[in-house]
N, C-alpha and C positions, 0 to 999 in steps of 0.2 A: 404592506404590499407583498404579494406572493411572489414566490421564485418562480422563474421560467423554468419549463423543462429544459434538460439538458438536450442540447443534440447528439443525435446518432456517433455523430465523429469524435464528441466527447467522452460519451456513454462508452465508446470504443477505447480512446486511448485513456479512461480511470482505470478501464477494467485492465489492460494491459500494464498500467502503474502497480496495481495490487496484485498483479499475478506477479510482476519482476522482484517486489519488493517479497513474498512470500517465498520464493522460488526457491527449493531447498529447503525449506520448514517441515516439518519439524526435524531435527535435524537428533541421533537418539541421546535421549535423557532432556530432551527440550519440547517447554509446553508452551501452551497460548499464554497461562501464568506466569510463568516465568518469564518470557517473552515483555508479558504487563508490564509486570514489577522490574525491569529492565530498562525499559522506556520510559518508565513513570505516566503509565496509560491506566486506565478503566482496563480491567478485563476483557469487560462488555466491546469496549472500544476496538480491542484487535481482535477478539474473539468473530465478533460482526464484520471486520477487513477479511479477515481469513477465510471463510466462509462465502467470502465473494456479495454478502449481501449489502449494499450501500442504498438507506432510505434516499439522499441526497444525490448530487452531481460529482459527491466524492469524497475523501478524506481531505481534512485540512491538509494545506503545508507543513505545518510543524506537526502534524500527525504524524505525516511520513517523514518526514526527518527524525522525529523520534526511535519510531520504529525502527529506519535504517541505519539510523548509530548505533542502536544496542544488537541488530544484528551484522555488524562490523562491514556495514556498507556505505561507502561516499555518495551523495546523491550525486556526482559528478557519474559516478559506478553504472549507477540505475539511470541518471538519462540517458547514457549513451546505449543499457539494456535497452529501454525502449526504444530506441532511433533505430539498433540494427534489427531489431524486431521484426519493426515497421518495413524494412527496405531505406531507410530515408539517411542520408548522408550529411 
């Protein structure tokens, strides 16, 4: 069975997940590899986040959890990034 497109409002708040979660990257003497091997990611897998390209409706959960622990962020951190983002309380 195929996935549904995502909608507009989704499409909107991954892309806002992946911009909070990168925000401050690279940050100097830090790479997309190292970043990888930090999370214990694919390369490909952040290297593709970072670049804002998502074939899908988005990065897994534990994607970005990953990613946000090895970049010393709580995802408590980054939902609230995105909420005041948003405007939304």
């Amino acid at each position: 069975m195929a996935r549904t497109r995502a909608s507009e409002q989704t499409r909107v708040r991954v892309e806002r997940l992946v911009t909070e979660l990168f925000a401050g990257f690279p940050e100097p003497d830090e790479t997309v590899a190292g970043l990888a091997a930090r999370a214990g990611l694919q390369h490909e897998t952040v290297r593709v986040l970072h670049n804002g390209t998502t074939a899908r409706s988005g990065p897994g959960f534990l994607v970005v959890a990953d990613i946000a622990h090895a970049r010393g962020i709580s995802l408590d951190q980054l939902a609230a990034r995105i909420r005041d983002s948003n405007g939304d309380t």
